[in-house]
VOGU-3710 file (C-alpha; in Angstrom, 3 decimals, decimal comma):
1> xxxxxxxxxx> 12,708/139,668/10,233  10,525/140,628/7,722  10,223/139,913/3,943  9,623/142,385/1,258  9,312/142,804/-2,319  10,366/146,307/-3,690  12,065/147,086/-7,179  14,670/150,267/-6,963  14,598/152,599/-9,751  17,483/154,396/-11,082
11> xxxxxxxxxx> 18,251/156,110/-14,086  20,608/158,924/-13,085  24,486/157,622/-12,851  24,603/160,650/-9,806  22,110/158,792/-7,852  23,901/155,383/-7,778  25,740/156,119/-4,294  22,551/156,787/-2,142  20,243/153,932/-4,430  23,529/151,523/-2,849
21> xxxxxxxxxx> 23,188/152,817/0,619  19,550/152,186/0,671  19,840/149,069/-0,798  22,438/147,764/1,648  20,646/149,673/4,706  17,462/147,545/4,192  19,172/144,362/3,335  20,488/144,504/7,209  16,838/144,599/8,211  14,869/142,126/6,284
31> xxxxxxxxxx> 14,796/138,663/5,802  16,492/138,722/2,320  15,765/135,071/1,826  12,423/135,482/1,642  12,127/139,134/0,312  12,495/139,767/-3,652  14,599/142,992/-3,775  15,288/144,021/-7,705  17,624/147,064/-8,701  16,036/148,324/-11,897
41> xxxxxxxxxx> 18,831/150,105/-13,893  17,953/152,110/-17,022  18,399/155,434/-19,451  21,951/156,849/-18,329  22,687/154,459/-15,094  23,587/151,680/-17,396  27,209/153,821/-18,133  28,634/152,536/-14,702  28,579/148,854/-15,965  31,523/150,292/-19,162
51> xxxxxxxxxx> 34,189/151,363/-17,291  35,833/152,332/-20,541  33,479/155,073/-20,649  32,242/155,852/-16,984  36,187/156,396/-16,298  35,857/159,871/-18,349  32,672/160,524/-17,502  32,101/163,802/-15,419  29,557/161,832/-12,785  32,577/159,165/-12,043
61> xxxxxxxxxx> 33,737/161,265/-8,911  30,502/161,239/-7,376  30,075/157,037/-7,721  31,524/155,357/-4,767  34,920/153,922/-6,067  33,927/150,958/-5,936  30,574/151,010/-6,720  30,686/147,140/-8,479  31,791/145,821/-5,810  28,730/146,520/-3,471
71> xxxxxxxxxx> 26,870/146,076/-6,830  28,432/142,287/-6,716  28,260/141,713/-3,083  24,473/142,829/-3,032  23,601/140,399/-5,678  25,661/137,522/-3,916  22,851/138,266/-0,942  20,156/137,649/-3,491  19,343/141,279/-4,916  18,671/140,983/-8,304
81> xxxxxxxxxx> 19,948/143,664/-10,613  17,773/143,760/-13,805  20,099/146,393/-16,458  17,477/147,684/-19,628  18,514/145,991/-22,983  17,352/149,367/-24,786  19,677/151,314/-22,347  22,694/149,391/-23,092  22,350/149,242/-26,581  21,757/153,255/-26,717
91> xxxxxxxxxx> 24,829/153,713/-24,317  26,885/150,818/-26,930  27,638/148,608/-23,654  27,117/144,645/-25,159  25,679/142,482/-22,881  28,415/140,217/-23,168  30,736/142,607/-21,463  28,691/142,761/-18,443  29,040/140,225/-15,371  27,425/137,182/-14,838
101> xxxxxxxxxx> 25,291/138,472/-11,627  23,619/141,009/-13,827  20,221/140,455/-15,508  19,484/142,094/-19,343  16,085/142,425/-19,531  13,981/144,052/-22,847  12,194/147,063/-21,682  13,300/148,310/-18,150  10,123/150,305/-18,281  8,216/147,444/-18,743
111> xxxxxxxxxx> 9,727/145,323/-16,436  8,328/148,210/-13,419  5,148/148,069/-14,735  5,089/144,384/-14,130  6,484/144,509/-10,671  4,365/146,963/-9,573  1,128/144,819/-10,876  2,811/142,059/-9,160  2,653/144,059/-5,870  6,593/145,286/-5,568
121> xxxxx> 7,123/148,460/-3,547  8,679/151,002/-6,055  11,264/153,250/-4,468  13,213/155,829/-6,546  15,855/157,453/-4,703
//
């Protein structure tokens, strides 16, 4: 198997059922020891991680049910999920609420720009 390094983009809450499916369809086929795989979440994505509010939201239908729990069972395979500081605090989600696999980093913007100088695929489903 091979190894890869590749940051997934998403910032639309509708897009979180195929960004999943890819995810999971390429950790089947790559050496995910070896491989850095990051989920970049930002802008309007972050809602899925406050139920409170995703419940009611008008995108919830279109989120696999249980969306956190391939979140969770991705990251227990070693795919990092890195959630935008600024996009929690404009959505009012605290970073305390969120679960321990997740990663808060400052500027979800800048974090890409990093990865991709660091040589990290960028795919944007």
């Amino acid at each position: 198997m091979q190894s890869v390094k590749v940051v997934f983009h998403i910032d639309e809450v509708e897009k979180w059922p195929l960004l999943l499916a890819n995810v999971r369809n390429l950790v089947k086929v790559v050496d995910v020891a070896v491989s850095a795989i990051i989920v970049l979440v930002n802008s309007k994505a972050v809602i899925i991680f406050d139920q409170q509010t995703f419940n009611g939201h008008p995108f919830d239908r279109k989120v696999q049910p249980n969306h956190m729990d391939i979140v969770k069972e991705l990251a227990q395979q070693g795919v990092e999920f890195a959630v935008c500081q600024n996009s929690l605090t404009g959505s009012s989600i605290s970073i305390e609420s969120l679960p321990e696999y997740l990663k808060v980093v400052p500027v979800g913007v800048l974090e890409l720009i990093e990865k991709q100088t660091q040589g990290f695929a960028y795919i944007k489903p």
